[in-house]
VOGU-3710 file (C-alpha; in Angstrom, 3 decimals, decimal comma):
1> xxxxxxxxxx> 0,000/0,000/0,000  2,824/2,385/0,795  4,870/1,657/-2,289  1,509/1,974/-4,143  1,022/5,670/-2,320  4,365/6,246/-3,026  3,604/5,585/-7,154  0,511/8,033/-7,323  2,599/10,649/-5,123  5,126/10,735/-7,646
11> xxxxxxxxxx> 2,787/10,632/-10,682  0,852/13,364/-9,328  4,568/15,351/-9,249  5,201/14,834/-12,753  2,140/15,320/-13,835  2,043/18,645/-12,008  5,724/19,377/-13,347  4,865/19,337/-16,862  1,548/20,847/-16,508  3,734/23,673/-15,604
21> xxxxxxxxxx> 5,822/23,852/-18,275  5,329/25,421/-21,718  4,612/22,501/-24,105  6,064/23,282/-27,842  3,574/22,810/-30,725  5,254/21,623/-33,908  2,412/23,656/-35,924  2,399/26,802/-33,582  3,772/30,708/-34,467  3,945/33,367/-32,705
31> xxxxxxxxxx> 3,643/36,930/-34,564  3,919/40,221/-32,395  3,309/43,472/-33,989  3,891/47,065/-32,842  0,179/48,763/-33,257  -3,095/48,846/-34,925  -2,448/52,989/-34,935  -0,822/52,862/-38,205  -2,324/50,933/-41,177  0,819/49,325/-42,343
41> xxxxxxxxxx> 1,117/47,095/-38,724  -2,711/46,157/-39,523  -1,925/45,154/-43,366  1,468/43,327/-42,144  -0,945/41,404/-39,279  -3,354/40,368/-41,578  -0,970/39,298/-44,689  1,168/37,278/-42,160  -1,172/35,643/-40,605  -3,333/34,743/-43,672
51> xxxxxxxxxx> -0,366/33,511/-45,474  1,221/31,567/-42,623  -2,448/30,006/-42,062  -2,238/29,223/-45,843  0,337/27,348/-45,171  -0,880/24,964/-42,815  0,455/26,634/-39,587  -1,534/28,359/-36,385  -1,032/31,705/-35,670  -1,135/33,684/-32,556
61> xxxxxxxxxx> -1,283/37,261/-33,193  -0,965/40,265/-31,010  -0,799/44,240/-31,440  0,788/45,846/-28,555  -0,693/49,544/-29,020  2,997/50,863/-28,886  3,805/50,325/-25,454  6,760/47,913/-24,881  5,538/46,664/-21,639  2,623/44,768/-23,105
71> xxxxxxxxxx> 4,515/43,993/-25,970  6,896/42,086/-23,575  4,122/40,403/-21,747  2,699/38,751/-25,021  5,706/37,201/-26,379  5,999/36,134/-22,553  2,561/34,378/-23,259  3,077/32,963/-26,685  6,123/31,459/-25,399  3,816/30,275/-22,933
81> xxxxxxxxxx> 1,795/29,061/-25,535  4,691/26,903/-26,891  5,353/28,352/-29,838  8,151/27,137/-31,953  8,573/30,346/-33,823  8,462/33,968/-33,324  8,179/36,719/-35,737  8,842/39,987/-33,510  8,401/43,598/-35,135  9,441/45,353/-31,981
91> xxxxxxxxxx> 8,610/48,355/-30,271  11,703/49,148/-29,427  14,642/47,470/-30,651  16,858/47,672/-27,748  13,997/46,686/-24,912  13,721/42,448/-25,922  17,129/41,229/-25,023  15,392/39,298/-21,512  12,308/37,593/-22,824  14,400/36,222/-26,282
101> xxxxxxxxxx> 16,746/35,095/-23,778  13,765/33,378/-22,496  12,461/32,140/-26,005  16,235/31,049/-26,467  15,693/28,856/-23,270  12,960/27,002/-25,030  14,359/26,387/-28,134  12,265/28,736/-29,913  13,693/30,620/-33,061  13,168/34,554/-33,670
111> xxxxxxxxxx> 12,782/35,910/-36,878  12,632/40,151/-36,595  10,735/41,237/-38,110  11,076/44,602/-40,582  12,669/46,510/-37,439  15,892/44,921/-36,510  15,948/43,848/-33,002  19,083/45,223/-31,188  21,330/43,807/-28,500  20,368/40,146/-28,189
121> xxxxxxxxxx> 22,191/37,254/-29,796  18,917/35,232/-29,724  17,707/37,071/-32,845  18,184/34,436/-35,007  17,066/35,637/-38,711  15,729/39,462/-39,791  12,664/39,759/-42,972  12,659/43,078/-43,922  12,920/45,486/-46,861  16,778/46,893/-48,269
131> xxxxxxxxxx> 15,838/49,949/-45,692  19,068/51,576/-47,280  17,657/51,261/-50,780  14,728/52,594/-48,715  16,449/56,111/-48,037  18,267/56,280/-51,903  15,072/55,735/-53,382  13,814/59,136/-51,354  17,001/60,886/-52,028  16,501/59,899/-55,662
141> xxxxxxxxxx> 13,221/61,304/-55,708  14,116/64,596/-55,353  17,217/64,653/-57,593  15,366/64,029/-59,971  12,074/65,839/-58,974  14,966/68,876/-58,612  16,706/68,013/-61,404  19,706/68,475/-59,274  21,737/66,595/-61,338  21,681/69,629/-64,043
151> xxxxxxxxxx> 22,894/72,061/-61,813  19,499/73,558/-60,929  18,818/75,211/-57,506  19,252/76,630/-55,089  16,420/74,687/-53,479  15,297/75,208/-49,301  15,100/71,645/-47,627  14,466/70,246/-44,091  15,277/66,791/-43,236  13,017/64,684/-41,023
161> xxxxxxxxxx> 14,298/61,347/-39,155  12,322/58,350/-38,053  12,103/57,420/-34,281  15,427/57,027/-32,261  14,385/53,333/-30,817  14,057/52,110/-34,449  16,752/51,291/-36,156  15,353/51,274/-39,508  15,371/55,081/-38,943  19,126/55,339/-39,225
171> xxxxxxxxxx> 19,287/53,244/-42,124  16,515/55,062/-43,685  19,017/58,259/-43,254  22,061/57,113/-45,023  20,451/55,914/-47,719  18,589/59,484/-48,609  21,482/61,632/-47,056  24,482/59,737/-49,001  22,462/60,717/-51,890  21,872/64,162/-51,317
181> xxxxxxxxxx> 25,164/65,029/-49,577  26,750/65,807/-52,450  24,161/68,648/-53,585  24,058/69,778/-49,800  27,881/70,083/-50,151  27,853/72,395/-53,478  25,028/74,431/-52,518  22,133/73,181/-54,152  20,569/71,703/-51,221  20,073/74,496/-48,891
191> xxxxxxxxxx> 19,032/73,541/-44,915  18,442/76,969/-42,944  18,063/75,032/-39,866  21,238/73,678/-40,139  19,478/70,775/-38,445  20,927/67,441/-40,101  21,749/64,987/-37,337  19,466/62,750/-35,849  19,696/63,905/-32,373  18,245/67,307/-33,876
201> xxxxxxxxxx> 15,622/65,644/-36,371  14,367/62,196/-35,629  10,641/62,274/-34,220  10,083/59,943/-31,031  7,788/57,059/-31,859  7,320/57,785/-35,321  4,498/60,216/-34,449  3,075/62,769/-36,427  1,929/65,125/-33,719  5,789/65,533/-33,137
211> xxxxxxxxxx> 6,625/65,791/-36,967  3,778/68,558/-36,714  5,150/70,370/-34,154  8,937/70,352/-35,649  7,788/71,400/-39,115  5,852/74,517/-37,233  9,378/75,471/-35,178  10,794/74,876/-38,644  8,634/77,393/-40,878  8,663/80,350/-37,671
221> xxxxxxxxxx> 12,342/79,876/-37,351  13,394/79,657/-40,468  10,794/80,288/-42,893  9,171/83,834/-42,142  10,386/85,661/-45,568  11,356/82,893/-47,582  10,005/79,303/-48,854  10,288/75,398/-48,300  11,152/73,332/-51,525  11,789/70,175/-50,317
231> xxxxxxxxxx> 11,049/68,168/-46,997  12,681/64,720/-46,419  10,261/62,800/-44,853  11,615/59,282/-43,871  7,482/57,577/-43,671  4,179/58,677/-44,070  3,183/59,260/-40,947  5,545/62,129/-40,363  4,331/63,016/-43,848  0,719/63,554/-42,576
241> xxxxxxxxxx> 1,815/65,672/-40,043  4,293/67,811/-42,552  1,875/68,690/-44,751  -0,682/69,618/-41,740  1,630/72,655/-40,287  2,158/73,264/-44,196  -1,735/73,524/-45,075  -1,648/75,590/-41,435  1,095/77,789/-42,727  -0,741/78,979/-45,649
251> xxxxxxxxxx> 1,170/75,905/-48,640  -1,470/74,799/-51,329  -1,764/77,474/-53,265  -0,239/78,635/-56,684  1,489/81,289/-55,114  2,795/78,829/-52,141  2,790/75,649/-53,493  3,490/72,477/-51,621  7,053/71,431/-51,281  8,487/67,890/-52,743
261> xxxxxxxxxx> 7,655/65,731/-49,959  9,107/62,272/-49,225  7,201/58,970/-47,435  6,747/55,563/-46,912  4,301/52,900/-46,290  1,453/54,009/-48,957  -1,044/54,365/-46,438  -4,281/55,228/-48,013  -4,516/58,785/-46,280  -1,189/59,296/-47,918
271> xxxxxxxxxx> -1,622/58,187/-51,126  -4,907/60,321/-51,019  -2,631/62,942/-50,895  -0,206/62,300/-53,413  -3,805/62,290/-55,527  -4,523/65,598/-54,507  -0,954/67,595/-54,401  -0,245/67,353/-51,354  2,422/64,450/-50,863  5,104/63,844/-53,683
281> xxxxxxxxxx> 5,587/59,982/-53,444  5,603/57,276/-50,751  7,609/54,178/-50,338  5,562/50,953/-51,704  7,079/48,160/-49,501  4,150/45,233/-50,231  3,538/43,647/-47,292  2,254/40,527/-49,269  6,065/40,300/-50,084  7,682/40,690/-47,255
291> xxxxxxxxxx> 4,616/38,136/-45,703  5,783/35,637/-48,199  9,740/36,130/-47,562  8,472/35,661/-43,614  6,535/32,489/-44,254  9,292/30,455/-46,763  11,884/31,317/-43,294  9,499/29,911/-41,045  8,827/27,097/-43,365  11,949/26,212/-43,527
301> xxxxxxxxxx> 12,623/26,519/-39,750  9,989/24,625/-39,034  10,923/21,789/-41,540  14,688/22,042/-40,254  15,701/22,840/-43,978  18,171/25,545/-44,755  16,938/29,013/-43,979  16,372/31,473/-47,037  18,574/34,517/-46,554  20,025/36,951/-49,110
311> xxxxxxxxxx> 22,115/39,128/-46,897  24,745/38,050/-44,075  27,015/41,221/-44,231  25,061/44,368/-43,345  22,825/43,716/-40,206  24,701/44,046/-36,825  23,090/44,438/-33,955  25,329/45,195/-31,096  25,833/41,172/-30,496  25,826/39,521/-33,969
321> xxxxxxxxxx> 25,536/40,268/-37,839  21,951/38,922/-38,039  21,360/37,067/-41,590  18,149/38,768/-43,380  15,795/38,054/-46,498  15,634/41,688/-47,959  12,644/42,564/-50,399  12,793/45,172/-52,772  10,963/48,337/-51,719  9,784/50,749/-55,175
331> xxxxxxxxxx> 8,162/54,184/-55,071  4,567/55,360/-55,821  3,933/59,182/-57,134  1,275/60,936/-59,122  2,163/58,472/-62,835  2,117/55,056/-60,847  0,369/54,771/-58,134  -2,308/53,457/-60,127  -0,497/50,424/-61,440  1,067/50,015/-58,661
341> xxxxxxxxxx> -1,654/50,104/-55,787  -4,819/49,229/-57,766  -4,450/47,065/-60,706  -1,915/44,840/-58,247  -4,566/44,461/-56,046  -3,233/46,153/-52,654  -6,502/48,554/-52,946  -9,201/49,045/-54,149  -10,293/52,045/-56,328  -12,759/52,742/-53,848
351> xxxxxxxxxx> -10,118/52,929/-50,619  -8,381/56,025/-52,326  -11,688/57,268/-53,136  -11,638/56,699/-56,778  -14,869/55,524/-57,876  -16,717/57,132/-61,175  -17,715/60,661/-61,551  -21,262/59,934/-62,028  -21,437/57,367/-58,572  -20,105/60,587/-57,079
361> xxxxxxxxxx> -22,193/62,980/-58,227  -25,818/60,770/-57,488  -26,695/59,886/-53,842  -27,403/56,679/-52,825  -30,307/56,030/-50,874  -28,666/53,105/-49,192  -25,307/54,560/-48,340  -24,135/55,326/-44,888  -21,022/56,851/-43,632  -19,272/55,557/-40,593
371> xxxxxxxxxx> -16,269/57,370/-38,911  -14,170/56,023/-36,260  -12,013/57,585/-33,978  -8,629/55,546/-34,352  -7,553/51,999/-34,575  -5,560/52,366/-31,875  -8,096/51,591/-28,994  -9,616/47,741/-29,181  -13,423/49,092/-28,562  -12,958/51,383/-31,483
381> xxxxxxxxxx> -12,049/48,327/-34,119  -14,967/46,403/-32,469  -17,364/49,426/-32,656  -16,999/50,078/-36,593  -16,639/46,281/-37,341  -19,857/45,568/-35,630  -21,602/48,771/-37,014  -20,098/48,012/-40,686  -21,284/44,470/-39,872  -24,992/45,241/-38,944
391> xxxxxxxxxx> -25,557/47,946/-41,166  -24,752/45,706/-43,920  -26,736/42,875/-42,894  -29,560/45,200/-43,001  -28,844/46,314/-46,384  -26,807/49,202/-46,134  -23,673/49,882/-47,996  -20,881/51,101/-46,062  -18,173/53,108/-45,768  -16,168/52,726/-42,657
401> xxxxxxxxxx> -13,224/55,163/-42,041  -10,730/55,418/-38,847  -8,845/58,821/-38,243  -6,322/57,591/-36,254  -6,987/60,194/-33,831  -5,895/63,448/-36,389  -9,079/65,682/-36,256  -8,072/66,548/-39,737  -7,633/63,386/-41,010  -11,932/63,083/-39,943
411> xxxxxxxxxx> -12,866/66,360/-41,132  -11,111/64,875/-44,363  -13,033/61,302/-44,134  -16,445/63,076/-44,158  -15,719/65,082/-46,428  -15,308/62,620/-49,020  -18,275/60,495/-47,527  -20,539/63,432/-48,203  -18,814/63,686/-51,548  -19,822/59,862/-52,375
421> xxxxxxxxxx> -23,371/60,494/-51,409  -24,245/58,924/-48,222  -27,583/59,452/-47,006  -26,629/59,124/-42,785  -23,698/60,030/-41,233  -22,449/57,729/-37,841  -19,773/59,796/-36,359  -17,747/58,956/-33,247  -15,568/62,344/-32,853  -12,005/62,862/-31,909
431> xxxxxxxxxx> -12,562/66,604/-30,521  -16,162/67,040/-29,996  -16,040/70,827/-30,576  -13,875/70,324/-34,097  -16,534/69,141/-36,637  -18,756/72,251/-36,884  -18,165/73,122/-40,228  -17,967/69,529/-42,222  -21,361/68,813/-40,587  -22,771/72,099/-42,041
441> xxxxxxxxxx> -21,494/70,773/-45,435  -23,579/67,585/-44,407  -26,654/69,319/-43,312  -26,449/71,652/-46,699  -26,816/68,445/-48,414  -29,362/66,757/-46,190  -27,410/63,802/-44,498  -28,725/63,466/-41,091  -25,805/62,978/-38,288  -26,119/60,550/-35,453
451> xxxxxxxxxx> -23,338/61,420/-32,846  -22,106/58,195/-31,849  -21,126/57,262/-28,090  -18,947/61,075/-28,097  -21,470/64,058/-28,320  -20,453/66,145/-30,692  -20,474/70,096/-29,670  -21,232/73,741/-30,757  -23,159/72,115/-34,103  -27,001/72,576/-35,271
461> xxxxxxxxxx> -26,690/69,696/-37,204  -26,452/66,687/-35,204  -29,384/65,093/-35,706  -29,211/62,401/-33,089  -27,205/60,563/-30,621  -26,273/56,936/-30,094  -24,666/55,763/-26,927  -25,086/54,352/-23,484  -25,913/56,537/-20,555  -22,922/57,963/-19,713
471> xxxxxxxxxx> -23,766/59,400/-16,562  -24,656/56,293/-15,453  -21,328/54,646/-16,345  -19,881/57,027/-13,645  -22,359/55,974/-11,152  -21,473/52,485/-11,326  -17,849/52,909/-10,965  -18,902/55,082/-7,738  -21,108/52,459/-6,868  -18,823/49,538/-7,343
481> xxxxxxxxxx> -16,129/51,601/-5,262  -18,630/52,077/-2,115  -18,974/48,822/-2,239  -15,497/47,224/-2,486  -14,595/49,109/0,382  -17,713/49,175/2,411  -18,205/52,831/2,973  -21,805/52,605/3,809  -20,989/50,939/6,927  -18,939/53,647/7,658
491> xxxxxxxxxx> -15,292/51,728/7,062  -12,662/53,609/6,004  -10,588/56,653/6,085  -9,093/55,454/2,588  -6,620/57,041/0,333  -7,832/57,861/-2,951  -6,788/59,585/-6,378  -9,404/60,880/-9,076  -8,561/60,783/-12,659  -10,454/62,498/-15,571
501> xxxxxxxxxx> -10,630/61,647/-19,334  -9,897/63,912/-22,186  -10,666/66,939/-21,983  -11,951/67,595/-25,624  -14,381/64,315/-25,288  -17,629/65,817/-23,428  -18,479/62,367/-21,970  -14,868/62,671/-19,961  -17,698/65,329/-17,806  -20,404/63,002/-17,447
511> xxxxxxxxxx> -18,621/60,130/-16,106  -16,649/61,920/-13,778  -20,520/63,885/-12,739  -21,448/60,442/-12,230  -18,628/58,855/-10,222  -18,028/62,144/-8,230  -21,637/62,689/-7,306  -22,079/58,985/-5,903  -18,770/59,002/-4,246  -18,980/62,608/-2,768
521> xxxxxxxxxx> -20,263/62,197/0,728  -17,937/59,848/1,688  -14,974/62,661/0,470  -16,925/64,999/2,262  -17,152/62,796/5,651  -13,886/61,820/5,451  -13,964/58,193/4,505  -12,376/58,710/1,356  -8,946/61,474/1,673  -7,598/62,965/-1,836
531> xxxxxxxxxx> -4,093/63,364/-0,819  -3,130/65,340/-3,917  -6,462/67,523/-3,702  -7,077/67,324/-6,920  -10,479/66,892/-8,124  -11,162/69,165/-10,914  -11,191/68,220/-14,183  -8,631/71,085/-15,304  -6,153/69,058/-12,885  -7,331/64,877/-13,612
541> xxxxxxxxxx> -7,924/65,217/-17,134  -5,596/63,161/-19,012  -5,724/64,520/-22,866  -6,331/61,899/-25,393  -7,453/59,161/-22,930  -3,207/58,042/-23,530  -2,230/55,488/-21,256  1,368/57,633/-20,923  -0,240/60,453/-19,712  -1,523/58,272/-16,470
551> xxxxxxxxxx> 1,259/56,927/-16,043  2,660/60,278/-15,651  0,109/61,923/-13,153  0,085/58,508/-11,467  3,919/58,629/-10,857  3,796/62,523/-9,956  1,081/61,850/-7,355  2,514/58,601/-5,782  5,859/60,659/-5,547  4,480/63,626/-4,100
561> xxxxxxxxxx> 2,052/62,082/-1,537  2,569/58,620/-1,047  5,814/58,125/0,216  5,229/56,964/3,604  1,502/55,852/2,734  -0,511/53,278/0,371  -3,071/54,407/-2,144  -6,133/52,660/-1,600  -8,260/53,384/-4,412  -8,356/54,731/-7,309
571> xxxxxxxxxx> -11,110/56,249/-9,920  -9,730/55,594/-13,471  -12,862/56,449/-16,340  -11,665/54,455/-18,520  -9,326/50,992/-19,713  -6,713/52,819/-21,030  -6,297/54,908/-18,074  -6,262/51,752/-16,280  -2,979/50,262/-18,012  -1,139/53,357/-17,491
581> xxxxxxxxxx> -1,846/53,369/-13,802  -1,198/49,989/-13,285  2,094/50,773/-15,262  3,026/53,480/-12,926  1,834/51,360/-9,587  3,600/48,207/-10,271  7,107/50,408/-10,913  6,100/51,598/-7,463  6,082/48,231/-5,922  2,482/47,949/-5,632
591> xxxxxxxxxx> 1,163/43,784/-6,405  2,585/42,152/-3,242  0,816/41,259/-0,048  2,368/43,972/1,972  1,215/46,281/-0,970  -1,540/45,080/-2,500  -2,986/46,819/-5,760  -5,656/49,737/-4,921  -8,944/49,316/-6,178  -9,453/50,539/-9,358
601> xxxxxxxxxx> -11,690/51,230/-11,886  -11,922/51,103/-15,718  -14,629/50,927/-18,810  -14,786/49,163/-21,786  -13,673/45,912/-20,884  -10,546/45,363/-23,141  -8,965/42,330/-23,674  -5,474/44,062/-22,028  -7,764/44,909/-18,931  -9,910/41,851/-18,770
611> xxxxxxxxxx> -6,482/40,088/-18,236  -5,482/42,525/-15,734  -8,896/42,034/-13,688  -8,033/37,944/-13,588  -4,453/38,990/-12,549  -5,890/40,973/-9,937  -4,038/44,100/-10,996  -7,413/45,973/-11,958  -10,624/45,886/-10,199  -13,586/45,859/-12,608
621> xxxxxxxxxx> -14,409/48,047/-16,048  -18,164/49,022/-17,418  -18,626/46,755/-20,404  -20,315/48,549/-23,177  -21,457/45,683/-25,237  -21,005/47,608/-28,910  -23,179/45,033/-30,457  -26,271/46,798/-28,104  -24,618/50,098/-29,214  -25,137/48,981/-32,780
631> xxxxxxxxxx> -27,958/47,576/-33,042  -29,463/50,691/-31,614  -27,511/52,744/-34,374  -29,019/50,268/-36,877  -32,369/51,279/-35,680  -32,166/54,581/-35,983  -30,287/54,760/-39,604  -32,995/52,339/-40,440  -35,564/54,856/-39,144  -34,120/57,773/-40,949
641> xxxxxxxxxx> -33,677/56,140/-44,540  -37,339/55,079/-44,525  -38,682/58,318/-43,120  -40,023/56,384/-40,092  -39,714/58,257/-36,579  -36,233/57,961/-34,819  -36,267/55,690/-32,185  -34,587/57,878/-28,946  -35,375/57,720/-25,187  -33,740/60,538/-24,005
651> xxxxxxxxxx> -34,690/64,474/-24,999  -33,763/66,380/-22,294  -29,732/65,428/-21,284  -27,458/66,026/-23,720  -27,617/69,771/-24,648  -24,236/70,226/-26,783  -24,320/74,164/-26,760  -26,550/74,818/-29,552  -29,638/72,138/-29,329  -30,621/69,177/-27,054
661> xxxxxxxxxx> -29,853/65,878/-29,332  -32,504/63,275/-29,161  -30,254/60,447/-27,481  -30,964/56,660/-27,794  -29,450/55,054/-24,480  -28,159/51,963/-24,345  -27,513/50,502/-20,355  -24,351/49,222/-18,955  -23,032/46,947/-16,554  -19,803/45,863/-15,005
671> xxxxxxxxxx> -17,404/43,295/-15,613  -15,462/42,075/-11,978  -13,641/38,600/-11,079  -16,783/37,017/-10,255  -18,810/37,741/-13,590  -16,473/38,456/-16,498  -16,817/35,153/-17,967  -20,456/34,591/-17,531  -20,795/38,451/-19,241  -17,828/38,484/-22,299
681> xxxxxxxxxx> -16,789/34,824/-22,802  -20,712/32,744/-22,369  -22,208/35,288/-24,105  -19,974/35,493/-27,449  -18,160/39,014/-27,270  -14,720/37,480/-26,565  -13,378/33,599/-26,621  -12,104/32,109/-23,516  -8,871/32,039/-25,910  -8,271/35,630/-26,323
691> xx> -8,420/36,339/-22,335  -5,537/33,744/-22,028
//
């Protein structure tokens, strides 16, 4: 009987043992991109993973939303996962070296992918484009666009550099400045700024915000009494925000014409702009290519075969030279991009908004116009996917748009959905004040404009509003907090910190009016303390809802006022609000029994945050179930377009400075450890896979 006990005990020990190990599937790769806030990372996603799964292999695909912490934590769980490859395009190419050194551990191979991973020795192969042909092609461009190579000039120019984590950026440099050196040298090329290395020009993240705001320094410095020829522009995103402080500065015009302009990428916004003037060319670097290159490696590291590589010279790292498949990259402008982008196959005529005169010029009765926000947020993808998704099962065609959070970029997007004729408008605003004058076009030509789930402001021409009670969100979060910490049994005092949403987004207001006016009398009794004594929205609210911007206040607060003390709770509106305070918390020490995490709040119930809730890291967050949302936004298109009356249930709350909006209000509920699976997995709005 012992030595039988003795049997199971041991049994039950390897058993247990292996369970916790990460078993390696033959059939299993891992692919971990950068964002969903630029299309290129979305195209590269989707090509990848369609051809790998073409190919007979499973796929486990992430986007990381830019931040390197969560990029970190999902190659953590597709090693995990077990699987036997990864294809990495990093974040930052100097912040992987510990968890490949984990991967390495396991036996699992690393291809980079497009951005060259620095400073690790487990980087095993690289798939990208010749990044230096990259740069020559741009510095090409404008010899020839110049014709520099006659002698002309000479010609103004600014240079632009990529982000200084990337070090495709660099590469992207020499190519385009060993070109044009030689016209800077004699003259030609003229840079007032003086402003050549990349300490002085590269723009942090890629972001065109920052390429914005160093193209406006550049034109009041340097530019007063004189004009720009030529801008350098390493990618398109920088591009977009060039040519916005250009339109600002008064460029466009015969008398100030648009400088040659260099990109990358052919996003559709850009190539939109090459259509109209605005852009001079963009980089074509076809992702199906570089997909295919990617899945032949894998292939043949999968089948142990010999590894398909075309370059073994010119990639060091810090560590190794890293051998790389390099595809050719090629140029679109004005004379090609036809050819190139359409009859290929890459887009459609109708993504660069290209379809006939006459479809243009006649409205169609069953055409409505959806713009998103941005990509970059999860609820926002699930929002117009299940909007495109419903309006189409009832009939409707579509056209779905994301603005990647550039006002402009939506003003644009309407613009050209009013131009195609749609009947209804669905419009989910970046700056709720902004869109005054594209919705007077709109009203001029009798599309009605539902606001969607963001009021829009200071317009006559919303016609309705779509979204859940707002106000109510805010009183559930209050709710759940008097709750969790039994302040109407008169518990407490408890340390607490308030943060706000963006300021530009008028529901930012009505959740905190909800949250503050159910959690009030316990501030004002003294159960709940705001160190920091900051409670007005001029002092919580965090501008674009950015996860960085938390992090920020929450590190400047925990620094200032809880030195000697814990935080107890904390009231975060929103999901992405959430991960940066949890950022800033757990780089405070917070997560261990002696500090445990505060409770706190969040909305929207994102796959990042659902995780966090079943880590225990995060407390609870409203879940907004955006298939209600549409099907209420279905209704009320549906309404409109047969001249039926609007179903609303609210007339009387949301005034937006010019008229009360007839609101349809959809109710929500909260997701916590006890419920979340019973409310997102059972009932279909995420698998039990993706909260792994």
């Amino acid at each position: 009987m012992k030595k039988l006990l003795s049997i199971v005990l041991v049994l039950v020990l390897m058993t247990t043992l292996f369970a916790g190990c990460a078993k390696k599937s033959d059939n299993l790769v891992g692919v971990a991109m950068p964002t969903k806030s630029l299309q290129r990372w979305n195209q590269d996603g989707a090509n990848i993973k369609a051809k790998l799964e073409d190919a007979g292999y499973k796929v486990v695909l992430e986007y990381a939303e830019d931040k390197v912490e969560t990029q970190v934590s999902q190659i953590e769980n597709m090693i995990t996962k077990g699987v036997k490859v990864l294809v990495v395009a990093s974040i930052d190419g100097t912040a992987l070296k510990g968890v490949l050194q984990e991967a390495a551990d396991e036996g699992i191979q690393v291809i980079a992918y497009d951005r060259l991973i620095k400073d690790s020795a487990n980087v095993d192969y690289y798939a990208t484009f010749d990044n230096y042909k990259v740069g020559q092609i741009q510095g090409d461009f404008i010899v020839e666009a110049m014709d520099l190579a006659n002698g002309t000039g000479p010609f103004n120019m600014e240079v632009f550099g990529g982000s200084p984590d990337d070090n495709n950026a660099f590469v992207f440099n020499a190519g385009a400045m060993d070109t044009l050196q030689p016209f800077i040298d004699n003259g030609q090329l003229v840079i007032n700024s003086g402003q050549v290395d990349m300490d002085d020009i590269a723009i942090p993240g890629w972001k065109p915000e920052g390429a914005q705001a160093r193209m406006d320094n550049l034109l009041t410095a340097n530019y007063a009494d004189i004009k720009i020829d030529v801008v350098l522009s390493p990618n398109d995103s920088l591009a977009q925000g060039i040519v916005a402080s250009l339109k600002a500065a008064g460029y466009g015009t015969a008398d100030l014409p648009f400088p040659v302009l260099t990109g990358q990428d052919c996003d559709t916004t850009n190539v939109k702009m090459i259509i109209a003037g605005e852009q001079s060319m963009s980089i074509f670097k076809d992702t199906r290519t570089l997909a295919d290159n990617t899945v032949k490696m894998v292939d043949a590291i999968m089948k142990e075969e010999a590894v398909p590589v075309n370059d073994t010279e010119s990639y060091d790292n810090g560590v190794k030279v890293v051998p790389s498949f390099l595809a050719e990259p090629v140029f679109a402008d004005i004379n090609n991009y036809e050819k190139l982008l359409i009859d290929s196959g890459y887009y459609t005529a109708d993504q660069l908004g290209l379809e006939a005169v006459e479809a243009k010029e006649s409205k169609s009765d069953a055409k409505v116009g959806v713009a998103m926000p941005t990509k970059s947020l999860q609820r926002w993808n699930q929002d117009g996917a299940n909007m495109k998704a419903k309006l189409e099962d009832a009939g409707y065609e579509v056209v779905l748009e994301y603005a990647e959070d550039k006002v402009e970029t939506q003003v644009s997007q309407i613009e050209n959905m009013i131009t195609k004729g749609v009947k209804v408008l669905v419009v989910a605003s970046i700056d709720g004040t902004a869109l005054k004058g594209v919705l007077k076009e709109a009203g001029e030509e009798g599309i009605q404009v539902i606001a969607y789930d963001r009021l829009i402001k200071e317009s006559g021409d919303v016609s309705y509003y779509a979204t859940f009670d707002n106000y109510k969100v805010g009183q559930i979060q209050g709710e759940f907090i008097v709750e969790a910490m039994d302040l109407a049994n008169g518990a407490g005092p408890f340390n607490m910190e308030v943060f706000g949403g963006s300021p530009d987004d008028n529901n930012a207001f009505v959740f905190n009016a909800g949250a503050m006016d159910t959690l009030q009398p316990y501030i004002d009794n003294g159960q709940l303390l705001i160190n920091s004594g900051q409670v007005d929205m001029e002092e919580i609210a965090i501008p674009g809802w950015k996860p960085e911007g938390a992090q920020a206040r929450m590190d400047n607060l925990l620094t200032a006022n809880y030195a000697d003390k814990m935080v107890d709770v904390v009231l975060s509106p929103n999901d992405s609000l959430a991960q940066g305070i949890v950022a800033s918390l757990k780089a405070a020490g917070y997560g261990t029994a002696e500090v445990p995490f505060p409770v706190l709040t969040g909305q929207d119930c994102d796959t990042t945050n659902v995780k966090m809730i079943i880590a225990g890291e995060q407390s609870m967050s409203i879940f907004k179930d955006t298939r209600t949302l549409a099907d209420n936004t279905v209704a009320m298109v549906d309404a409109i377009m047969r001249g039926e009356t609007v179903p609303v249930n609210d007339t009387e709350s949301y005034d937006n400075g010019v008229l009360v909006v007839p609101s349809f209000l959809a109710e929500p509920v909260f997701a916590d450890i006890n419920n979340y699976k019973e409310l997102l997995v059972d009932s279909g709005y995420y698998t039990a896979d993706q909260l792994k």
